[in-house]
N, CA, C and O of each residue as an XYZ file, in Angstrom:
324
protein
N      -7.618     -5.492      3.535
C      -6.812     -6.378      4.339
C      -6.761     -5.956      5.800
O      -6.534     -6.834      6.633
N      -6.984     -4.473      6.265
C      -7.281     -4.245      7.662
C      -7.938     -5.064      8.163
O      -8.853     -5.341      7.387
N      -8.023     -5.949      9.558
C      -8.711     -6.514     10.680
C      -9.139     -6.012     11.551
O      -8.862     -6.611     12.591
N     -10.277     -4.328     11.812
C     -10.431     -4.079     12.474
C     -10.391     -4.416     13.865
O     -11.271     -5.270     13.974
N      -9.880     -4.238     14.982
C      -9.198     -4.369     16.277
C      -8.806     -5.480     16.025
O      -9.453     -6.341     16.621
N      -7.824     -5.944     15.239
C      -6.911     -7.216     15.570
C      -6.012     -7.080     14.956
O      -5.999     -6.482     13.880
N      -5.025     -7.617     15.512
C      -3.732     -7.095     14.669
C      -3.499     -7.940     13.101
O      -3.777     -9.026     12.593
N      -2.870     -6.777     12.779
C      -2.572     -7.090     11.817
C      -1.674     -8.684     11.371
O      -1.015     -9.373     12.150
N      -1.875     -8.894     10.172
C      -0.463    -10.220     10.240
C       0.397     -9.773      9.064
O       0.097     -8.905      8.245
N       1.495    -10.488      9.105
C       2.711    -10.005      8.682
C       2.218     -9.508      7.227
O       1.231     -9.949      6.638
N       3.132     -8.462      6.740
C       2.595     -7.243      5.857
C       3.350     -8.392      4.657
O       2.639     -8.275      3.659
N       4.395     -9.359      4.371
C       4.199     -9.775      3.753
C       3.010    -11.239      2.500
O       3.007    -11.760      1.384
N       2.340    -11.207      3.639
C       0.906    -11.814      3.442
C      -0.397    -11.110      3.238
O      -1.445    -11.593      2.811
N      -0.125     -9.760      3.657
C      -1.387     -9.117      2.858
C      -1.372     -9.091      2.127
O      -0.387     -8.764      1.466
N      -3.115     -9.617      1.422
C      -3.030     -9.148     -0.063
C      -4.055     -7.654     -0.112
O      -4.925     -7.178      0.618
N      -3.358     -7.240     -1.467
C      -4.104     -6.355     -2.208
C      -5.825     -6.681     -2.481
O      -6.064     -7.854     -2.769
N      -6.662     -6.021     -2.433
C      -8.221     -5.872     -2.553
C      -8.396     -6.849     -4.144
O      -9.179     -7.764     -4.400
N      -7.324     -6.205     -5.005
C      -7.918     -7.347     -6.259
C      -7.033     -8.667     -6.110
O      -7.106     -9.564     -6.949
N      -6.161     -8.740     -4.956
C      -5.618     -9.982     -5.144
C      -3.825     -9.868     -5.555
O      -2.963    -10.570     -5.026
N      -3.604     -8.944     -6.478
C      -2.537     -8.947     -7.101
C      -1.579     -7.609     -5.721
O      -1.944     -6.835     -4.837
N       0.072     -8.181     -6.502
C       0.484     -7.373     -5.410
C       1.637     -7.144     -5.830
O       2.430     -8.051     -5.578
N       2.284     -5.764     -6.701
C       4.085     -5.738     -6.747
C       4.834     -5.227     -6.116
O       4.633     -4.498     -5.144
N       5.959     -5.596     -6.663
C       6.662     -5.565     -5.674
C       7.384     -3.899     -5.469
O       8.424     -3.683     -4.847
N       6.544     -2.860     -6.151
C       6.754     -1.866     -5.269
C       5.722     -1.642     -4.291
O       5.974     -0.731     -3.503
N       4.608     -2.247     -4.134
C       3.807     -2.193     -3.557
C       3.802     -3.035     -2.163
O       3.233     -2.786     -1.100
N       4.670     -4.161     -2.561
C       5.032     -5.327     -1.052
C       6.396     -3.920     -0.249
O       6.392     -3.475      0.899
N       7.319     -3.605     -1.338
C       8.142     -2.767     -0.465
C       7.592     -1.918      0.205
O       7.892     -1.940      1.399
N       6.619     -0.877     -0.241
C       5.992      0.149      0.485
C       4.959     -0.340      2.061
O       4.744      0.177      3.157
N       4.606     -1.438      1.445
C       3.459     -2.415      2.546
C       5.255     -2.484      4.044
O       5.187     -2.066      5.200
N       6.016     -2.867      3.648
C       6.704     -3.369      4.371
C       7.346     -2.417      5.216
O       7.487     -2.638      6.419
N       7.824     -1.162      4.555
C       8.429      0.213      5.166
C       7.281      0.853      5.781
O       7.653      1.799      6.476
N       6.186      0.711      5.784
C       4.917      1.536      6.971
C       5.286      0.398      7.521
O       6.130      0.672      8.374
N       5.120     -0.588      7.483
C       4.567     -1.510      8.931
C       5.971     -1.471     10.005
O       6.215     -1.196     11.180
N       6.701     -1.940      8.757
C       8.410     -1.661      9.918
C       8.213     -0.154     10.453
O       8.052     -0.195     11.672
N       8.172      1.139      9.961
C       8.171      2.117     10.477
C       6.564      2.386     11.849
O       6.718      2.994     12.908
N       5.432      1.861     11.473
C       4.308      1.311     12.694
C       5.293      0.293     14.045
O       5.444      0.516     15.246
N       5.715     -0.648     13.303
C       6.418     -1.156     14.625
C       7.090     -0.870     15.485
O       6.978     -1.164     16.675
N       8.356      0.125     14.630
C       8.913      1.369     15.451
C       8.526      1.982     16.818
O       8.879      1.967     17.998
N       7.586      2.539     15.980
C       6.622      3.753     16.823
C       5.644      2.768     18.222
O       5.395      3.058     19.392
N       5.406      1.893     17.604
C       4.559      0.944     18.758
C       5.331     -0.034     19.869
O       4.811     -0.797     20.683
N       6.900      0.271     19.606
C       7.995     -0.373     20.107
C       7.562     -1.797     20.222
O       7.468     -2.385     21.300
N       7.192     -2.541     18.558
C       7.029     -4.098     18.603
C       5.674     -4.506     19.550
O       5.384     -5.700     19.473
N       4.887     -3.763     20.348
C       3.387     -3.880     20.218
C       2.467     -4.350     18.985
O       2.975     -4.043     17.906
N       1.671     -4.784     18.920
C       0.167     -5.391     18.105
C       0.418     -3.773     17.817
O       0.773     -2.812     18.500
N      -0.091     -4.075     15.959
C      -0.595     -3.154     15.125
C      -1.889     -3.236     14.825
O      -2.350     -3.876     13.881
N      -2.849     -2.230     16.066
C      -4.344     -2.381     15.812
C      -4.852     -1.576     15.769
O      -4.392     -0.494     16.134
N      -6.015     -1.734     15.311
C      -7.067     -0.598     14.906
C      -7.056      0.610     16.286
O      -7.201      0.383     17.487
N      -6.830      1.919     15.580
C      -7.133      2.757     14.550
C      -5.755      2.655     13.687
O      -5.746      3.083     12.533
N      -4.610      2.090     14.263
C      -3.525      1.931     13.244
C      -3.599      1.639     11.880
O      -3.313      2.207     10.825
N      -4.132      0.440     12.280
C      -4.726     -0.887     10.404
C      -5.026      0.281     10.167
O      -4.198      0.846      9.452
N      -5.855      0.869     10.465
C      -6.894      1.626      9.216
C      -6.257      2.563      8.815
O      -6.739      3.046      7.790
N      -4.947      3.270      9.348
C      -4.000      4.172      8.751
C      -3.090      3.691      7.866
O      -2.560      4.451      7.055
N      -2.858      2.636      7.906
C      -2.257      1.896      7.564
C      -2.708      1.322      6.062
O      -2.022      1.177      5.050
N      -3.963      1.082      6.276
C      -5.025      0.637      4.867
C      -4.945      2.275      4.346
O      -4.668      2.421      3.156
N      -5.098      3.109      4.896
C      -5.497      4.101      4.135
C      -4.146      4.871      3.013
O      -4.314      5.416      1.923
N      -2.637      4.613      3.904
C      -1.595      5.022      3.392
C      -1.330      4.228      2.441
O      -0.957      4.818      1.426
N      -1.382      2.924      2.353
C      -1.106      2.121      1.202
C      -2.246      2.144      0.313
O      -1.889      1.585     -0.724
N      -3.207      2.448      0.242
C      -4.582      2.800     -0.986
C      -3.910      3.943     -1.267
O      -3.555      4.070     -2.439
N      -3.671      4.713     -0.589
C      -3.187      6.640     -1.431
C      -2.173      6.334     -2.170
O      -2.200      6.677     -3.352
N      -0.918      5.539     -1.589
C       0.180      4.771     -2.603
C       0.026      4.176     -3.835
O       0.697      4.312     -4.859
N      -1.220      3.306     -3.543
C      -1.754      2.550     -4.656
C      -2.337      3.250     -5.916
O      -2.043      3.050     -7.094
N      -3.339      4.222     -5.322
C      -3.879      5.666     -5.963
C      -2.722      5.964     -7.079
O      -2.579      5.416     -8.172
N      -2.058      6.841     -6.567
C      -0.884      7.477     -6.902
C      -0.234      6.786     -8.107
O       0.011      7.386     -9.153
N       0.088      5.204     -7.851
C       0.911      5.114     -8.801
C       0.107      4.709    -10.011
O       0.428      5.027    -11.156
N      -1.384      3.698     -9.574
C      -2.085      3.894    -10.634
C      -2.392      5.167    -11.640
O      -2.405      5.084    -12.868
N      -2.618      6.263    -10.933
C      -2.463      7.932    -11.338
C      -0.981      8.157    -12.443
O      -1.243      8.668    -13.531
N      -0.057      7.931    -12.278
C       1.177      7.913    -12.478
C       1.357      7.307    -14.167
O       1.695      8.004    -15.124
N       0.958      5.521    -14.209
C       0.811      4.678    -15.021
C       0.226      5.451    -16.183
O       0.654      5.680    -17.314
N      -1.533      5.973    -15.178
C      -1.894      6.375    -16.566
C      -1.745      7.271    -17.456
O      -2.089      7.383    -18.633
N      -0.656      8.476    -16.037
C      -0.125      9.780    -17.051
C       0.823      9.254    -18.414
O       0.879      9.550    -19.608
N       1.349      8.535    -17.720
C       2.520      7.626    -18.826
C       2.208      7.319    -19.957
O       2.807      7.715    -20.956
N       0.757      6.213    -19.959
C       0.319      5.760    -21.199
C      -0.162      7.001    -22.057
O       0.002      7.141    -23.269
N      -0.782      7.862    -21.194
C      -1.612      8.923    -21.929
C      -0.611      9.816    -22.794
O      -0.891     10.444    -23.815
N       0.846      9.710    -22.030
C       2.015     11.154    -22.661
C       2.281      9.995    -23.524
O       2.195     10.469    -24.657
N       2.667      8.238    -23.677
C       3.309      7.632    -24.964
C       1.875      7.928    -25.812
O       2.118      8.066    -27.011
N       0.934      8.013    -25.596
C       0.042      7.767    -27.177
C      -0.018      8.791    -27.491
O       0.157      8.846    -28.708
N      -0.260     10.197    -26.852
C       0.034     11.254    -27.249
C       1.157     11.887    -28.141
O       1.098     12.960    -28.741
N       2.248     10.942    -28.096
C       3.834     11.321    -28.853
C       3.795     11.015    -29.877
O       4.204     11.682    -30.827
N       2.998      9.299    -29.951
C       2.873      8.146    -31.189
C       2.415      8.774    -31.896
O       2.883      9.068    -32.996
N       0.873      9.315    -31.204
C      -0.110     10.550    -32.415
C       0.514     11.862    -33.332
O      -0.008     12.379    -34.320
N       1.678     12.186    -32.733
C       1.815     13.133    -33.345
C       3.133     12.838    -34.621
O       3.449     13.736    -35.401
């Protein structure tokens, strides 16, 4: 969803790479960009930003996918035993 050198548009309209998007994932999208706007005192959020920006919400994304699958892996592991 980065636009290299163009700003970004509102973080509630990005989508996610497969399309899908929850809503801990719209909250987190929303607390970088409010916290980017901050820092840019309401300036255009542009590249090299986006791309920090893409990169913090993929590590987020990472993570909780990471997370999910510890979960499933510790319930079937319990079921098994």
């Amino acid at each position: 969803y980065t636009s290299h050198g163009k700003s970004l548009p509102d973080p509630r309209i990005i989508p996610l790479a497969k399309g899908v998007i929850c809503e801990e994932m719209r909250r987190i999208q929303l607390d970088i960009f409010n916290m980017l706007m901050n820092i840019s005192e309401q300036q255009e959020v542009i590249d090299p930003t986006s791309i920090a920006l893409d990169m913090l919400v993929s590590h987020r994304e990472l993570t909780t996918t990471l997370s999910e699958l510890t979960k499933t892996l510790e319930e079937r592991n319990s079921d098994s035993k």
